[in-house]
N, C-alpha and C positions, 0 to 999 in steps of 0.2 A: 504494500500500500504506500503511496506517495501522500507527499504532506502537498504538493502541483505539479501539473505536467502542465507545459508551455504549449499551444500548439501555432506553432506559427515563428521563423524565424528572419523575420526582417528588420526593419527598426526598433519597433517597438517590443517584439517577441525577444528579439538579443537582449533591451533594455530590461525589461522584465527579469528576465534572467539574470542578467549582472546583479540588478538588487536583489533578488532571492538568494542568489547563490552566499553573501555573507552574513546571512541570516543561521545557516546549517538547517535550511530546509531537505527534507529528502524531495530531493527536484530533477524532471526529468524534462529535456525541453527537445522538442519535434519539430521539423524541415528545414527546407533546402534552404542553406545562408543567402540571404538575399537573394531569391530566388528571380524575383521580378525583375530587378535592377541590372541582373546579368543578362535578362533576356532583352535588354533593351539594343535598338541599333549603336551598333560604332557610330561615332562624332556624334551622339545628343549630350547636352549637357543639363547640369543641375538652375533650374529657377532660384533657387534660395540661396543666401548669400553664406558662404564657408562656414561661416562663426554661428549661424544658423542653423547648421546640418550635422552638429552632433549627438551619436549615439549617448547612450547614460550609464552612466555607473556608479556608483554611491562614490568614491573616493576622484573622482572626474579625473582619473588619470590617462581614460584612452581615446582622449576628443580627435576629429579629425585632424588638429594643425599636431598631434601627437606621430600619427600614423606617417602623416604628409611628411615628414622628418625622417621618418626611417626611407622613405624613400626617394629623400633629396630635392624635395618641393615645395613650395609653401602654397598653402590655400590662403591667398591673399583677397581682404575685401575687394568688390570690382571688378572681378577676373571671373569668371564663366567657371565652373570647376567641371571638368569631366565625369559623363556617369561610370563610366568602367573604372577610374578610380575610386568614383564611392563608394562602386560594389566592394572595390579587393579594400577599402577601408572597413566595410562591415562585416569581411571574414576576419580580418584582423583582428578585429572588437570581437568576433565570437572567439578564436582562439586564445586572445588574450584573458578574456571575462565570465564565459561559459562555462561552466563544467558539461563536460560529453556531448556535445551536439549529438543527435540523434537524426541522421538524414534521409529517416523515412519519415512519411507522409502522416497522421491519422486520418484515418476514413470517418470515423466516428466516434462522437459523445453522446454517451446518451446517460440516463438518472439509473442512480442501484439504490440499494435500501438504505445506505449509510453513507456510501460513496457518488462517483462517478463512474460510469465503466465504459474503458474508452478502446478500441482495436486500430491496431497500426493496418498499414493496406495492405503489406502482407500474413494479416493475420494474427499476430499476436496482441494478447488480451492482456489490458491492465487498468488498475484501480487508482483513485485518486481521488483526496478531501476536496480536494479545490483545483479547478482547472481555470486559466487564463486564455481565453480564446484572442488570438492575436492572427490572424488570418492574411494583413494586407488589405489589396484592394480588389486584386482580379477576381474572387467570385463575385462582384458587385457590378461585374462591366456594363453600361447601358449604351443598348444599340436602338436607335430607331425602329419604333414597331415594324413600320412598313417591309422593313426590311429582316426580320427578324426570321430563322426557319429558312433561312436561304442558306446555299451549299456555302462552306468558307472559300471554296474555289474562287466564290464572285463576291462572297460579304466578311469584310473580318472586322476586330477592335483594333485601333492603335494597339493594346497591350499584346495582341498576338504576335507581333515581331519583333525578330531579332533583324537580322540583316534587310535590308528591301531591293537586293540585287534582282530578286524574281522578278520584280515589276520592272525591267530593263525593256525598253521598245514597246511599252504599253500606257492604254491608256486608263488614267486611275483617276477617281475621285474621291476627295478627304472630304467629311461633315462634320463643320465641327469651327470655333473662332475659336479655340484657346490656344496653351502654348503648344499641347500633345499634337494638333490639326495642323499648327503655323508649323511646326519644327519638320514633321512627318513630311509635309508637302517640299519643304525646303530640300529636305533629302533626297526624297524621291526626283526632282529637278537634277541634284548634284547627282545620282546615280545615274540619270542615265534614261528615266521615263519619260515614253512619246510626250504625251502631254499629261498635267497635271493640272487639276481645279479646284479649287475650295467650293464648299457651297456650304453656308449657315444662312441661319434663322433672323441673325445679330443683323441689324440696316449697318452696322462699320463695327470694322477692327479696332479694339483697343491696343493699348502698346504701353506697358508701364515703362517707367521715364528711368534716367541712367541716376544711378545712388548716391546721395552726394557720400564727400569723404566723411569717414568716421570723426576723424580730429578736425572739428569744426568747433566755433567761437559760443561761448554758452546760449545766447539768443539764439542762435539755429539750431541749437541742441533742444530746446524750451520748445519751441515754436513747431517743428516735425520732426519730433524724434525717431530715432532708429528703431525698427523693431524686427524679428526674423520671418515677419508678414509684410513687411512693405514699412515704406514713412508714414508715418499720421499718428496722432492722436486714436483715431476709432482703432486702427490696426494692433496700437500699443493695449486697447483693451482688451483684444481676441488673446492676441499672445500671452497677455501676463496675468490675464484675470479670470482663467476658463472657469473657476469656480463660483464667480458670480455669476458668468454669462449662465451656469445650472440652473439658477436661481432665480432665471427672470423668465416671466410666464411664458409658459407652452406655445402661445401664437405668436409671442416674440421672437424667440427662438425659433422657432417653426418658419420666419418670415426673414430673420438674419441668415439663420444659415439657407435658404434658397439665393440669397441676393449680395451675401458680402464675399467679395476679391471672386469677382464675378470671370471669367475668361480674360485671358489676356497674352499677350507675347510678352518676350521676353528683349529687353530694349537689345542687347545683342543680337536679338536674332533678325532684329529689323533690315537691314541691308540686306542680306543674306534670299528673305523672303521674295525682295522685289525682285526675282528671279522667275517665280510664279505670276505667267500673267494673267492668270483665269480666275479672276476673286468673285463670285455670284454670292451675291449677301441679301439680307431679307426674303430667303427661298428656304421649302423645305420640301423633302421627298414625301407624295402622300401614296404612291403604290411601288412597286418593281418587281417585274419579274423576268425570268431567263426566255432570251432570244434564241429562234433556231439556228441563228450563227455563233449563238453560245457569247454572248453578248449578256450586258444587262438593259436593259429598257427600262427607265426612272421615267415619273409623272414627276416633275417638281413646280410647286406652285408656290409664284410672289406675288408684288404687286399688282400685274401685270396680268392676269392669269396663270393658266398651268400650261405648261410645254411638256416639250418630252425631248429627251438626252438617253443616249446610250454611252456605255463607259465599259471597259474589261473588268474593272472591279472599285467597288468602293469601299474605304477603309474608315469606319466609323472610329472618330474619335473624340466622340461624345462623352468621356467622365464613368461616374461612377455612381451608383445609388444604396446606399447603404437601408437596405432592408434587410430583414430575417427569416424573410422566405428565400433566399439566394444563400443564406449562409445553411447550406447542405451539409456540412460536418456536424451539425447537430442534430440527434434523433428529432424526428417530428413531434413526439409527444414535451420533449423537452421546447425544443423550437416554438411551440404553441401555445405554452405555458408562460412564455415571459410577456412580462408587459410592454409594451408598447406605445413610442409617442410621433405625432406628427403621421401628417400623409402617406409619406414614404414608407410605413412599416418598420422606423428603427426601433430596437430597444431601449429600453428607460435603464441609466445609470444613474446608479445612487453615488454617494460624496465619498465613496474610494472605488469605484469604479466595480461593483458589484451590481449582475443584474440583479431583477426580480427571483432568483431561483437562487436561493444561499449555498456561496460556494464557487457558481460558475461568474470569473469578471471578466471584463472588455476591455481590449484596449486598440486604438487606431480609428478607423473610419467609423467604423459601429459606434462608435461613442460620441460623435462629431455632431449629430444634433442634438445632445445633451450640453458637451460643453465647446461647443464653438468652433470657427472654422480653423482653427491651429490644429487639431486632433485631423486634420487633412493631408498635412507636412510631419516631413524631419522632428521639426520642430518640439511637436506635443508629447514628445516621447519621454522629453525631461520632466516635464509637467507629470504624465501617468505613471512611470516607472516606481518609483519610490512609494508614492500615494499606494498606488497598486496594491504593493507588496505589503503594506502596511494594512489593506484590509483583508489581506489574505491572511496573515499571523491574526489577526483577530477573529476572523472568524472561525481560523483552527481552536483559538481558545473558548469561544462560544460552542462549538460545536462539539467538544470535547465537555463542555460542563452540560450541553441541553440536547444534545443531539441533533443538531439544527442541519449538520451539513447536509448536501442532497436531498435536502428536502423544497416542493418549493413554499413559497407564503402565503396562505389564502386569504391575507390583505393587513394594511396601512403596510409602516414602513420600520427596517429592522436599524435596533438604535445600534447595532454593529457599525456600518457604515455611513451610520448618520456625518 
């Protein structure tokens, strides 16, 4: 029996980890290190600024400008950082932090009488007081209905590639204004494909603006502060206040996190973009289906009415929806047992990041319309990490005096995690 098993090892899953592991939990932490971030193409880089994208550890001794050192580099503010070195920065951070990465997969949690009982995908069965579901982003990918049920021959996610050499002499369309859409198309251009289009919903592209320097005179420090979300004041509350953002009512919340750090590029990436001459903005695909030239045929409709466009394939890169009907590693009767807040189907985290179901806590996107859009980034890993583990020891100690764990609540709210 484990005191938690991790499941999930990216940011937040290693983060987790590192603070358990100096606790002397019996701790057992599951998948691939950085799984996503390796699957991403060569030359895309990181949106968020160095000093912003560290992993956590209780003793903060394995931040990125840590790593960047041993390998002769600095991750300096202003500078674009490479994704393929953040991936090999966050096996660093597990090898240095983790005790045993475990680099199989769990298939499944589900509830036992006293525990958790969870099986790895090849099979093997194990127990545990409390489980930390840390997952990432990719079971959450959200594709355009219309298009949804189509072969990946002709429809994928941004998250589904690695390289984009395939689409070499073809013609592709990206959906989507953010950075995943602006960056993907950019590549797709430098690799080599016929033609490339944008086509969003957005009437115009955003472009956040170049950061000023860090050592700036106290009035510009007062006035738009730094934050690992962007300049501003509003930005400085997502990032350092997720705890109260908990705390402000449900349609609040509900209406920030649809609308705050809305799509955007990345001011680097601006040049780069204008490569792409095909930008169709205030359009969106309302049918598509396969050509018998094996083509795709899109109904896209704007302003203007609806046209029709054929393309070899489009690459939604449309985001992410953190619901809990997508998060499939959890049994169903467990899955349907948590409560639930906002349209979207997320789950309700309580103030150390504990669902409704005592025992099992969240951390990363699942959490994000609870406390804010920081829990979307790098970022919020510092913020859950610690907290995390702190209601995980508690409620081993609760659950050891009333037998609470694996059990779920049949209502108000547990002064554990209060």
């Amino acid at each position: 029996m484990y005191d938690l098993v991790v499941v999930g090892a990216g940011p937040y899953g290693l983060s987790v980890a590192a603070h358990a592991a100096v606790h002397g939990l019996r701790l057992r932490t599951f998948g691939r290190s950085m799984e996503s971030w390796h699957a991403m193409p060569s030359g895309m880089f990181l949106k968020s600024e160095p000093w912003a994208s560290h992993l956590s550890d209780p003793e903060r001794a394995y931040g990125l400008d840590a790593y960047a050192a041993t390998r002769g580099v600095r991750a300096t503010h202003g500078v674009p950082l490479p994704v393929d070195l953040f991936a090999g920065y966050g096996d660093w951070f597990a090898r240095q932090a983790v005790p045993a990465l475990d680099e199989r997969l769990i298939g499944s949690v589900a509830p036992g009488r006293d525990a958790f009982e969870l099986r790895t995908e090849d099979g093997e069965a194990l127990r545990a007081r409390t489980v930390a579901l840390a997952v990432g982003v990719l079971p959450f990918m959200e594709i355009p209905g219309p298009l949804r049920g189509l072969p990946r021959r002709y429809v994928t996610h941004s998250s589904h590639h690695g390289e984009l050499d395939r689409f070499t002499g073809r013609d592709v369309t990206v959906v989507g204004a953010g950075q995943a859409a602006l960056e993907t198309a950019s590549l797709l251009v430098e690799g080599g494909a016929a033609t490339v289009r944008i086509l969003a919903r957005a009437d115009r592209l955003q472009w956040n603006t170049v950061p000023p320097p860090l050592d700036r005179g106290p009035w510009p420090r007062v006035r738009v502060p730094h934050t690992g979300l962007g300049c501003g004041w509003r930005n400085k509350l997502y990032a350092d206040t997720p705890g109260v953002f908990r705390r402000l009512p449900a349609a609040t919340r509900e209406r920030i996190f649809g609308s705050a750090l809305g799509p955007a590029g990345a001011w680097w990436l601006r040049e780069r973009f204008a490569s792409v001459g095909d930008v169709r903005l205030g359009q969106w695909i309302t049918a598509a289906a396969v050509t018998g030239d094996e083509r795709l045929r899109l109904d896209v409709t704007g302003p203007e009415g609806t046209a029709v466009l054929e393309t070899d394939h489009v690459i939604a890169a449309t985001g992410f929806t953190p619901s809990l009907d997508r998060a499939g590693v959890l049994a169903p009767e467990l899955r349907g047992a948590l409560r639930r807040v906002g349209a979207g189907g997320a789950p309700e985290v309580g103030g150390l990041f504990e669902s409704s179901w005592p025992g099992l806590f969240l951390a990363g996107l699942l959490t994000a319309p609870s406390y804010g859009p920081s829990m979307r980034f790098v970022l919020g890993a510092e913020y859950t990490a610690g907290r995390l583990v702190r209601g995980v020891r508690r409620r081993l100690r609760a659950g050891v005096r009333g037998g609470a764990v694996g059990r779920p609540r049949t209502g108000g709210r547990t002064p554990v995690s209060a």
